[in-house]
Residue frames relative to the residue before (quaternion, step in Angstrom):
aa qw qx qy qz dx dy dz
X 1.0000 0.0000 0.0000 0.0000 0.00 0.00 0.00
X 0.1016 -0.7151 0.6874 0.0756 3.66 -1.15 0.67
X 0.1681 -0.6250 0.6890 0.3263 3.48 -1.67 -0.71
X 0.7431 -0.4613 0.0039 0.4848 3.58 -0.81 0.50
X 0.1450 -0.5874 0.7961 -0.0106 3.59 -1.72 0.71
X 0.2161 -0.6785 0.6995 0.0598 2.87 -1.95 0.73
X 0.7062 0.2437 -0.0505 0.6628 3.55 1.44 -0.61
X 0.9180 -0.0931 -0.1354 0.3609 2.93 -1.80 -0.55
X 0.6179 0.4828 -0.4845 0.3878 3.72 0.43 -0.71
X 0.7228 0.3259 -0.3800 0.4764 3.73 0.32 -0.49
X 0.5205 0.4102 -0.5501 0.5081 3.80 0.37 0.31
X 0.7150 0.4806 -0.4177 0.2888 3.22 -0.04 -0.64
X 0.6610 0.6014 -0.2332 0.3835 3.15 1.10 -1.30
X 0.4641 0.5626 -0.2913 0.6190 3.42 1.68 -0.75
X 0.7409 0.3143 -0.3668 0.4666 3.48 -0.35 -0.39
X 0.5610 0.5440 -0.5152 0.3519 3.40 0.61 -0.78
X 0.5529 0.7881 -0.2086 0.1721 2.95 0.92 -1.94
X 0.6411 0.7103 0.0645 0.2834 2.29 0.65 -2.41
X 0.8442 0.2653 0.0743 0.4598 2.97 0.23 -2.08
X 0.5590 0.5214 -0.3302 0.5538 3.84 1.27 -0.23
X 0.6079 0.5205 -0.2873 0.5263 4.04 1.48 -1.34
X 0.6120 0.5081 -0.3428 0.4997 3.98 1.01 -0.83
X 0.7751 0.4752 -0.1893 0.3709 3.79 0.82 -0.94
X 0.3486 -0.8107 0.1593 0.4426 3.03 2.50 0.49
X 0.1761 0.6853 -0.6730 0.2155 3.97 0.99 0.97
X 0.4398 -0.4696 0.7025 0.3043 3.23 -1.97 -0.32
X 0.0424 0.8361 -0.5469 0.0013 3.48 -0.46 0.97
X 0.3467 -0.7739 0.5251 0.0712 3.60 -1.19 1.10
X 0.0596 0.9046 -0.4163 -0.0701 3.80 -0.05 0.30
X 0.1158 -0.8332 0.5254 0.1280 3.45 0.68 1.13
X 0.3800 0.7322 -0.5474 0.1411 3.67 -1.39 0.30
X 0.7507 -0.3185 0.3369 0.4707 3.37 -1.59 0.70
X 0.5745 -0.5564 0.5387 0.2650 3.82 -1.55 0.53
X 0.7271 0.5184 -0.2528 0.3725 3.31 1.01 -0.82
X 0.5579 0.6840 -0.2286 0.4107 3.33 1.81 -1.07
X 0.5545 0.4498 -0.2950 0.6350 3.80 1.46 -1.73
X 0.5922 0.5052 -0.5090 0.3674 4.10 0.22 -0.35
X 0.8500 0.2198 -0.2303 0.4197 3.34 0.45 -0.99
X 0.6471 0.4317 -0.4082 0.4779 4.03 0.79 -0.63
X 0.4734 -0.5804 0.6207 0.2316 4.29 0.74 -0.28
X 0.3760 0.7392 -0.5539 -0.0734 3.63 0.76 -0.41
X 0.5853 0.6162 -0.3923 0.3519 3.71 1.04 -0.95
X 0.5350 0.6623 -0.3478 0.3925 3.61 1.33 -0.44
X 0.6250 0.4334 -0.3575 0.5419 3.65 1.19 -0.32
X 0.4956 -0.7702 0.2083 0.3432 3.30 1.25 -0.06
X 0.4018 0.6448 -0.4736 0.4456 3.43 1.41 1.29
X 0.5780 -0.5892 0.4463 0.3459 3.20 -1.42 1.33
X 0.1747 -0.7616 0.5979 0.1786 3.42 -0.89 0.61
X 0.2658 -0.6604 0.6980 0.0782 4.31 -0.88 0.43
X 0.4551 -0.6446 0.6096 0.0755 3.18 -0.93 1.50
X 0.0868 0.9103 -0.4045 0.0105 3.61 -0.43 1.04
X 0.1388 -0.7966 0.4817 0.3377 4.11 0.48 -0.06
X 0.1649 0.7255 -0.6623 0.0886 3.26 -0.57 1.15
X 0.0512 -0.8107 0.5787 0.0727 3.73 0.05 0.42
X 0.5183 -0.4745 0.5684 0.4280 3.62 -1.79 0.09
X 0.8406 0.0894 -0.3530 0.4010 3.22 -0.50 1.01
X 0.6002 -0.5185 0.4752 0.3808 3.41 -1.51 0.65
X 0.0799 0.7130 -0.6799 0.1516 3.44 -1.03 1.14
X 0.4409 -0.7461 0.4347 0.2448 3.74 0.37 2.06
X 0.7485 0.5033 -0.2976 0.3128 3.81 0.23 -1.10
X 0.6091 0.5657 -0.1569 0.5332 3.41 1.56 -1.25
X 0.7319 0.5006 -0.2451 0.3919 3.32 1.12 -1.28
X 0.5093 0.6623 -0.3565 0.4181 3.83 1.68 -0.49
X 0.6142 0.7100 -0.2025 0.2786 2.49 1.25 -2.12
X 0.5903 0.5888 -0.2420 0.4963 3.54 1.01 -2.44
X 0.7983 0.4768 -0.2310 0.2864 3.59 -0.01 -1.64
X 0.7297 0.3234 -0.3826 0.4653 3.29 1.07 -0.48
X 0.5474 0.6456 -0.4174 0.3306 3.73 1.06 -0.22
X 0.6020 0.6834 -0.1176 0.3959 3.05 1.83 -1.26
X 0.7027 0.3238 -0.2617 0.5769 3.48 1.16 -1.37
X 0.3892 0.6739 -0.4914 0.3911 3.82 0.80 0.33
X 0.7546 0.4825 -0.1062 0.4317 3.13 0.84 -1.93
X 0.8179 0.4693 -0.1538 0.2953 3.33 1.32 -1.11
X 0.6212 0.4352 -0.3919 0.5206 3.29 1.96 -0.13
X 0.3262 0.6795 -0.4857 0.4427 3.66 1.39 1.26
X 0.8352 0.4368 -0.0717 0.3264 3.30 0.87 -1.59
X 0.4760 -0.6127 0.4962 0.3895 3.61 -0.99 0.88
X 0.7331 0.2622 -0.1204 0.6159 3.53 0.70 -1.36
X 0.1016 -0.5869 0.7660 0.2420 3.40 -1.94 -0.42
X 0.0238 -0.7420 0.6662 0.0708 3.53 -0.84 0.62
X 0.1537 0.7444 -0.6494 0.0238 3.63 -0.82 0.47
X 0.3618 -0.7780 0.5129 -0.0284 2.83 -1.31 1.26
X 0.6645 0.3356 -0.2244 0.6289 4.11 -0.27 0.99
X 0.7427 -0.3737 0.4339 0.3472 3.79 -1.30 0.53
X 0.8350 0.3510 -0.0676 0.4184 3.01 -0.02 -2.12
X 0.6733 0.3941 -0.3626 0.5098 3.82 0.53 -0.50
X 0.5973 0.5232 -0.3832 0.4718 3.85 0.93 -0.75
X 0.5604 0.5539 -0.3393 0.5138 3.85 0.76 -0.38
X 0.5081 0.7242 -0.2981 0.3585 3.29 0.96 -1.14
X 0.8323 0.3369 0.0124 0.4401 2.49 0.15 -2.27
X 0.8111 0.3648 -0.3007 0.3445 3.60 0.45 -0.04
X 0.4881 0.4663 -0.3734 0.6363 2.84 1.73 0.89
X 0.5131 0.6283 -0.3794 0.4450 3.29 1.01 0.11
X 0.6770 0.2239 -0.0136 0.7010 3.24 1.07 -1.99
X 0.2539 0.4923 -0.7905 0.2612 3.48 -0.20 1.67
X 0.7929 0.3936 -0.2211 0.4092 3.37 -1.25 0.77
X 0.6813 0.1712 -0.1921 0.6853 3.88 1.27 -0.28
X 0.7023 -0.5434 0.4346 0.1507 2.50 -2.24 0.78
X 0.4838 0.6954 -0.4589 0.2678 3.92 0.78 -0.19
X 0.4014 -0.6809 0.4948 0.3611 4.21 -0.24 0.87
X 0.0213 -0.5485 0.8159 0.1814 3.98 -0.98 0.44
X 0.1208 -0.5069 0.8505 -0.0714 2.64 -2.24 1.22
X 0.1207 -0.7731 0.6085 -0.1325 3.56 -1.14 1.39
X 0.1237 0.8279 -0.5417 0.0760 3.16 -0.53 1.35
X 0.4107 -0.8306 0.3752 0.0259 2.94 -0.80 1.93
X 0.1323 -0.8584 0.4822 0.1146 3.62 -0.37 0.67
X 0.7286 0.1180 -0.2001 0.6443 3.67 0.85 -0.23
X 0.5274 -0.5495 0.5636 0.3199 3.17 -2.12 0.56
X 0.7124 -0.5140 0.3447 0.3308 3.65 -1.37 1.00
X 0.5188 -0.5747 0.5519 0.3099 3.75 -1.09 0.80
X 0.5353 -0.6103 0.5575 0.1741 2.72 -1.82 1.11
X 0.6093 0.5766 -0.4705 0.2739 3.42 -1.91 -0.12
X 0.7499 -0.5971 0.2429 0.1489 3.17 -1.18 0.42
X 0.5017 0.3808 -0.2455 0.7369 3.28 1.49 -0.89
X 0.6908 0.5830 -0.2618 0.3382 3.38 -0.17 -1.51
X 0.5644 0.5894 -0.2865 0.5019 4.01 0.90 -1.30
X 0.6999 0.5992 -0.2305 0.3130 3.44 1.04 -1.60
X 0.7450 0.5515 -0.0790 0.3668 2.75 0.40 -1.80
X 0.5924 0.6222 -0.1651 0.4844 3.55 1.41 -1.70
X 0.6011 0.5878 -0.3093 0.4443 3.84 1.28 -1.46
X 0.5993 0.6595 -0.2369 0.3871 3.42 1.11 -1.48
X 0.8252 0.2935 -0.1593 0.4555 3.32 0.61 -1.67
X 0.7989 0.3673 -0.3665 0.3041 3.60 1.11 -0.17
X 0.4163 0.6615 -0.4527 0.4292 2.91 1.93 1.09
X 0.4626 0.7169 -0.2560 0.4545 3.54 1.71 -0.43
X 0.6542 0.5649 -0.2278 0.4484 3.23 0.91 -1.53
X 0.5893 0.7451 -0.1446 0.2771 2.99 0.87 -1.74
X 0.8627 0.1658 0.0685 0.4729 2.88 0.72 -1.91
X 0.6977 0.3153 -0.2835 0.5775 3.39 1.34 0.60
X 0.7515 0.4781 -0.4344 0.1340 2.90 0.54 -0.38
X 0.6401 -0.5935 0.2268 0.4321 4.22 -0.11 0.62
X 0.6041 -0.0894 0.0697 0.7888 3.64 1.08 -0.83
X 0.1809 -0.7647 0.6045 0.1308 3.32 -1.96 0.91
X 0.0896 -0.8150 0.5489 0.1628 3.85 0.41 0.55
X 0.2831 -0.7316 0.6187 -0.0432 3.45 -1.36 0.71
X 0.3138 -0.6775 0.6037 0.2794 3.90 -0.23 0.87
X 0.7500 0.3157 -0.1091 0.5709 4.15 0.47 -0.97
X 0.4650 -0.5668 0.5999 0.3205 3.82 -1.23 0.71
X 0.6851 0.4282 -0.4204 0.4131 3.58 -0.05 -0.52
X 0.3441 0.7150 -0.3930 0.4647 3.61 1.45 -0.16
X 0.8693 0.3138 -0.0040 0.3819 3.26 0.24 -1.72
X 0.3901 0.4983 -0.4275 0.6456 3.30 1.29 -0.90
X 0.7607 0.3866 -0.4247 0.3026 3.63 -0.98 -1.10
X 0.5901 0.4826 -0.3506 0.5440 3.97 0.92 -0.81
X 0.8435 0.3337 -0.2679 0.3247 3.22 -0.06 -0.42
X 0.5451 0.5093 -0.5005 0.4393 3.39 1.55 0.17
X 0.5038 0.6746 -0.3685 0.3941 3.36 2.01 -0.42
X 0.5973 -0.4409 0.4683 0.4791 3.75 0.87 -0.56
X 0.6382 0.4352 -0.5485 0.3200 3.84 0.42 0.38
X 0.6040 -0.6150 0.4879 0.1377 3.12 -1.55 1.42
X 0.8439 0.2290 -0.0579 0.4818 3.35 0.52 -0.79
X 0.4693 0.7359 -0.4490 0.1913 3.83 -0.28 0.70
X 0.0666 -0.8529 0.5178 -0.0032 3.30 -0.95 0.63
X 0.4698 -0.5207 0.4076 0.5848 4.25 -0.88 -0.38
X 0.4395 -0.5496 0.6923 0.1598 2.83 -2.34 0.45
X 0.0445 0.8185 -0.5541 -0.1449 3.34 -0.74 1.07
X 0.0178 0.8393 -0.5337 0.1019 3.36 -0.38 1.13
X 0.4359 -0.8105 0.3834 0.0779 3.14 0.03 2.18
X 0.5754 -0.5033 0.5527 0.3317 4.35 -0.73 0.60
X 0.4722 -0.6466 0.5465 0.2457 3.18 -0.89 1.32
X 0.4241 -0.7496 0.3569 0.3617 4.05 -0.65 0.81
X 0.7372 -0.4444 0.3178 0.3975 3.86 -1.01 0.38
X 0.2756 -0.7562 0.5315 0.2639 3.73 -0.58 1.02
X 0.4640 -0.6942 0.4905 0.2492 3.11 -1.33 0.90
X 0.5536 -0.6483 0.4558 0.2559 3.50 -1.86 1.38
């Protein structure tokens, strides 16, 4: 699961996709309507779930995500979610079942005052639920684990390769 990307996080996810749908899994790809517009994700041939995660916490939207989510999640062996805000999601989603969330964070948390707040909250959440936390940058991880997660390590997640002329 993601919430919106324009770049690398939705490539990646695609490849995940992609490359897990070639290896003959059932894949699920929850995300913003606008996101499956631009990454195609259903085109690798995983079921994709319309989802409202947006770039900012928005309580009504955020119920909304969670209950679409804990639908999706007492389906799934795994939960991956990808970003802060969708990785919260998901481990509020899969409070109460047995499916591992694994959350891999790609950017450090927005600045600003309200925002700082709110951001502390969810990457104490992550932290402390979330089964494995991967992290594209060490200071990623290091920072989870001063939060209280037990289990974290780097994401390597290789540059998508050079399109041909």
């Amino acid at each position: 699961m993601l919430g919106t990307s324009a770049g690398g996080v939705g490539r990646h996810v695609h490849g995940l996709a992609a490359g897990l749908v070639e290896r003959g899994h059932e894949v699920t790809v929850c995300c913003p309507t606008g996101v499956e517009e631009h990454f195609c994700f259903a085109d690798t041939g995983a079921r994709v779930v319309p989802v409202p995660i947006s770039d900012r916490p928005h309580p009504r939207n955020d119920a909304r995500a969670t209950t679409v989510l804990r639908e999706q999640v007492e389906q799934a062996e795994v939960v991956h979610a990808h970003g802060l805000r969708a990785g919260a999601l998901a481990v509020l989603a899969a409070t109460g079942h047995d499916a591992p969330v694994v959350v891999t964070l790609h950017n450090a948390t927005p600045q600003g005052r309200w925002t700082s707040r709110v951001y502390a909250v969810l990457e104490r959440l992550v932290a402390r639920r979330a089964s494995l936390v991967l992290g594209v940058s060490a200071d990623l991880v290091e920072r989870q684990r001063e939060l209280g997660a037990t289990t974290g390590d780097l994401a390597v997640i290789p540059a998508p390769g050079h399109p041909r002329r």
